[in-house]
Backbone as a printed PyTorch tensor [residue, N CA C, xyz], in Angstrom:
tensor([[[119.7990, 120.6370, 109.4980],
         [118.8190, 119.5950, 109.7370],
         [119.5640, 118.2870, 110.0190]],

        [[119.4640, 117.4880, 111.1550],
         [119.8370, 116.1770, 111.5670],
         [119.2630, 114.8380, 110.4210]],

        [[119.9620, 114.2160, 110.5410],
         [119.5190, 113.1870, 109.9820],
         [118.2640, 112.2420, 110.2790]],

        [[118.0690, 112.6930, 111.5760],
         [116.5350, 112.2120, 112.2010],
         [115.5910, 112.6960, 111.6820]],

        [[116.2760, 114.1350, 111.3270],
         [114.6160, 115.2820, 111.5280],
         [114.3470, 115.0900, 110.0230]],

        [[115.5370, 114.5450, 109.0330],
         [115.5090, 114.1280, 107.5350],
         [114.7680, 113.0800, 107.5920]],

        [[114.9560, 112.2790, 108.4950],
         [114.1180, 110.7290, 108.5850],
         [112.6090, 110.8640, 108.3200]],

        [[112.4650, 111.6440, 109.3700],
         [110.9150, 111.8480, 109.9130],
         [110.0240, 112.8930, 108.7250]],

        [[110.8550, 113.3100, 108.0220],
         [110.2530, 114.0930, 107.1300],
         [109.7890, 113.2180, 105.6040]],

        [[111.1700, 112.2980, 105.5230],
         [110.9680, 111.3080, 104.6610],
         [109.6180, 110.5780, 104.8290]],

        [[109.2730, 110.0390, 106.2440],
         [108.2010, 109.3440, 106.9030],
         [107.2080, 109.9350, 106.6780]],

        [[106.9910, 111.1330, 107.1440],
         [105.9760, 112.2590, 106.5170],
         [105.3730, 112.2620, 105.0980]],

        [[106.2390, 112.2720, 104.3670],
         [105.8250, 112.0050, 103.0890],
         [105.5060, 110.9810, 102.1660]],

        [[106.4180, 109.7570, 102.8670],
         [105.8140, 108.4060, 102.5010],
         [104.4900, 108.1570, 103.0890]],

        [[103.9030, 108.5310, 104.4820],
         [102.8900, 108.5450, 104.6400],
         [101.9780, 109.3530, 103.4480]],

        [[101.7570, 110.3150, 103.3840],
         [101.3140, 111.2350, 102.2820],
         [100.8670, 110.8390, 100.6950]],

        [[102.4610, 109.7480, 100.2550],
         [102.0320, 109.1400,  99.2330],
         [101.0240, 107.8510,  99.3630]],

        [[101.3120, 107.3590, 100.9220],
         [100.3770, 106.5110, 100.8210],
         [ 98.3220, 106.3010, 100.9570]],

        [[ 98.5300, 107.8180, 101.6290],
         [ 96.9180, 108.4770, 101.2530],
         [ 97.0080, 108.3530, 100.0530]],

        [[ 97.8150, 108.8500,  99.0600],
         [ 96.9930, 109.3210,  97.8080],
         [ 96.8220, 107.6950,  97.1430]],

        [[ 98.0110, 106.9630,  97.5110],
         [ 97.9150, 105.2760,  96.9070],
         [ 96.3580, 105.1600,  97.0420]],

        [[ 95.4950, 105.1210,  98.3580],
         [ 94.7340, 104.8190,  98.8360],
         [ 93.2820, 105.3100,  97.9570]],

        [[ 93.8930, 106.8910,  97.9110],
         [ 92.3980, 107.1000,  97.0150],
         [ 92.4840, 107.3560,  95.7270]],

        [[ 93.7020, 106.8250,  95.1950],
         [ 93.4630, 106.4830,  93.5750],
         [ 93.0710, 104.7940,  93.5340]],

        [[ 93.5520, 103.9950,  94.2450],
         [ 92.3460, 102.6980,  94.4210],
         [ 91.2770, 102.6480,  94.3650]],

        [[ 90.8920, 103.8620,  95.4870],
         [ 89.2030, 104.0320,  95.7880],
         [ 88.7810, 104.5330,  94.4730]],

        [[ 89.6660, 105.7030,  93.7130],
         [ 88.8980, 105.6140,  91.7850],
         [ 89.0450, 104.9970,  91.3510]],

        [[ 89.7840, 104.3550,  91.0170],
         [ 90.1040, 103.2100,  90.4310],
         [ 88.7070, 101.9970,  90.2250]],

        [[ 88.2710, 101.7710,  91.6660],
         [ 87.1970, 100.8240,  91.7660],
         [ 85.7230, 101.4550,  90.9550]],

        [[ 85.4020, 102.8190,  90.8370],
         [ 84.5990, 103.4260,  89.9080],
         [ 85.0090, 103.7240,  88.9550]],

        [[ 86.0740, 103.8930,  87.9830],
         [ 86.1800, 104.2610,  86.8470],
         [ 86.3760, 103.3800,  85.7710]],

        [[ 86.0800, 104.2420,  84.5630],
         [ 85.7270, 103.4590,  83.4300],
         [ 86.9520, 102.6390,  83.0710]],

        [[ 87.1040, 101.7360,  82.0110],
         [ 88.5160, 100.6720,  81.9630],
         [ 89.8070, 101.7310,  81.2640]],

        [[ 89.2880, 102.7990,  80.6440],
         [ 90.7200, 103.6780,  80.1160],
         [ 91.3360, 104.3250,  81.4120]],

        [[ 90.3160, 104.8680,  82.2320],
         [ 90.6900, 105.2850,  83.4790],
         [ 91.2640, 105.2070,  84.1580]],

        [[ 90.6820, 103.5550,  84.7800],
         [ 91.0870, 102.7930,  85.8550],
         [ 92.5900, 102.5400,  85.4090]],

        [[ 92.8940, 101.8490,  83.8350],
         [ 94.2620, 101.2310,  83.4290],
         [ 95.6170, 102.9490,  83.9620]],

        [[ 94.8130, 104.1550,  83.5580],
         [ 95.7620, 105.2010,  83.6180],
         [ 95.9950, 105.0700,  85.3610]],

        [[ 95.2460, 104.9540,  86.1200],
         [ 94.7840, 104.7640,  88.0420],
         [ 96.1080, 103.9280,  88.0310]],

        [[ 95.6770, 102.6820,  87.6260],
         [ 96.4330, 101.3320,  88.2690],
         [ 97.6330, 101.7740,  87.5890]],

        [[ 98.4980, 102.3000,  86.8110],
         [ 99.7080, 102.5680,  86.1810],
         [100.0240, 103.8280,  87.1890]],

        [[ 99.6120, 104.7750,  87.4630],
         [100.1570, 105.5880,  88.6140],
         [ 99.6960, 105.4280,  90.1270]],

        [[ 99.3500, 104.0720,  90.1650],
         [ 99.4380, 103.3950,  91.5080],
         [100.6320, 102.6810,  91.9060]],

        [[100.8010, 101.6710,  90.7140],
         [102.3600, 101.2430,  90.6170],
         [103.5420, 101.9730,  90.8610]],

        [[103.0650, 103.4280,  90.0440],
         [104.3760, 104.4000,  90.4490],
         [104.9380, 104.8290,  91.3910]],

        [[103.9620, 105.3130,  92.0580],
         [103.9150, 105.8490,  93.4330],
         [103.8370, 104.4790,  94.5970]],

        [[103.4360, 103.7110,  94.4180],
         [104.0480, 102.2420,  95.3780],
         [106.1180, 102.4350,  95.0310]],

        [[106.2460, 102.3810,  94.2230],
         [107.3310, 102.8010,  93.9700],
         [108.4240, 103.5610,  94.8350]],

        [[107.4290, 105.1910,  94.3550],
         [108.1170, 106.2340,  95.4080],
         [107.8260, 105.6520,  96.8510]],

        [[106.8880, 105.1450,  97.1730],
         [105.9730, 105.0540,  98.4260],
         [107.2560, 104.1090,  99.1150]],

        [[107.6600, 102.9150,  98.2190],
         [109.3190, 102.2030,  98.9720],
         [109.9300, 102.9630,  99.0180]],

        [[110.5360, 103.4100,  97.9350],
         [111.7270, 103.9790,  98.0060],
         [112.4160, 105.3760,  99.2300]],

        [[110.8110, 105.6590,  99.4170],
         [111.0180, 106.8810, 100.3430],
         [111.3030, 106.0950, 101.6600]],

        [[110.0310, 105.1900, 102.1620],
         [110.3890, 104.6580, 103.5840],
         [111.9400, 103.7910, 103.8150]],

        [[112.4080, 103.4520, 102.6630],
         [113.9710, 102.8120, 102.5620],
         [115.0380, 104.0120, 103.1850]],

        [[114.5180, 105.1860, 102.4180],
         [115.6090, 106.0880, 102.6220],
         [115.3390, 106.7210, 103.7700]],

        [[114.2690, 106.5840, 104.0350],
         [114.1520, 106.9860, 105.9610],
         [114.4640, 106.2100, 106.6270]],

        [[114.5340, 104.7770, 106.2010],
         [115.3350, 103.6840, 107.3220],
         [116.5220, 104.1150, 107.3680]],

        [[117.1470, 104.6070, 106.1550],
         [118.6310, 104.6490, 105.6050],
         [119.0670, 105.7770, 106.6600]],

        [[118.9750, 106.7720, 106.7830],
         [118.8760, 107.8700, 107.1840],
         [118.5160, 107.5840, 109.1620]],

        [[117.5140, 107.1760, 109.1730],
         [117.3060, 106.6240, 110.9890],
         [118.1430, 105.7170, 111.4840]],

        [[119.1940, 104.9210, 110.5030],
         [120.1230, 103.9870, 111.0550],
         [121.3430, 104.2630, 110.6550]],

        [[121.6630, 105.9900, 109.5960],
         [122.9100, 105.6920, 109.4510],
         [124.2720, 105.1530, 110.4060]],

        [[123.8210, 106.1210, 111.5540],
         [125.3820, 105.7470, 112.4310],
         [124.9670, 104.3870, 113.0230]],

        [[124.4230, 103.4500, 112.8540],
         [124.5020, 102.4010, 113.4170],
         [125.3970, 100.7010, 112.4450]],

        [[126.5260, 100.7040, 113.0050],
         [127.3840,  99.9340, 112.1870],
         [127.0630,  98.6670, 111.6520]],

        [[126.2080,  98.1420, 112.8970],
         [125.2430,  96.8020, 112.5200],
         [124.2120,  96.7000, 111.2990]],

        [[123.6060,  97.7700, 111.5220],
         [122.2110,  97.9600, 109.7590],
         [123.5790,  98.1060, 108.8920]],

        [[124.3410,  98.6720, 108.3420],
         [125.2620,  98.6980, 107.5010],
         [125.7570,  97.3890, 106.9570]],

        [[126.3370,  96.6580, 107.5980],
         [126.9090,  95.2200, 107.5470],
         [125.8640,  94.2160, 107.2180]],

        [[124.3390,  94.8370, 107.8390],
         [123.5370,  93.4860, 107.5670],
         [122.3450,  94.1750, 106.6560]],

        [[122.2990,  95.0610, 106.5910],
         [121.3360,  95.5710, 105.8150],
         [121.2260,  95.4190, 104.2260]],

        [[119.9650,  96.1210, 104.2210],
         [120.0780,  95.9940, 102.3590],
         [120.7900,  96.8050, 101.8140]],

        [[120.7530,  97.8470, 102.1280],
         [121.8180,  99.5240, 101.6180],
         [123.1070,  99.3900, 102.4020]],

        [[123.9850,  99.1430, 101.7800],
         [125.4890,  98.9700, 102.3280],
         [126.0520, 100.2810, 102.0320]],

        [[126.3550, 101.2780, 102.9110],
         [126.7690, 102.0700, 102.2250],
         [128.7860, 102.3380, 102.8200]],

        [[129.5090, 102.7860, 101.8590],
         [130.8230, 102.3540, 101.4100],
         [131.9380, 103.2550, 102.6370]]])
């Protein structure tokens, strides 16, 4: 597997987490306050994964490029 086709899969799935972001909000807005607090605590989480994944698909879509390296956020060594 290329590092693209790793990219795009990463992308894939950050999309994915970001449906589900979407409709634990949408419960969130109906549920009771023990609920909602458990909602909004694994909304945070997954915003979380939800960066961390699209980072590592940038990471991954720009490795060979020497410029994102030098100026980027992920320097890698």
């Amino acid at each position: 597997m290329t590092l693209l086709r790793m990219a795009a899969s990463y992308r894939h799935s950050a999309d994915l987490i970001r449906v589900r972001i979407i409709a634990l909000k949408d419960a969130a807005k109906t549920a009771g306050p023990a609920e909602k607090s458990q909602l909004e605590q694994r909304i945070r989480d997954l915003n979380i994964l939800y960066r961390e994944t699209r980072e590592t698909a940038l990471v991954l879509e720009r490795y060979y490029d020497r410029r994102y390296h030098a100026h980027g956020r992920r320097k890698l060594s």
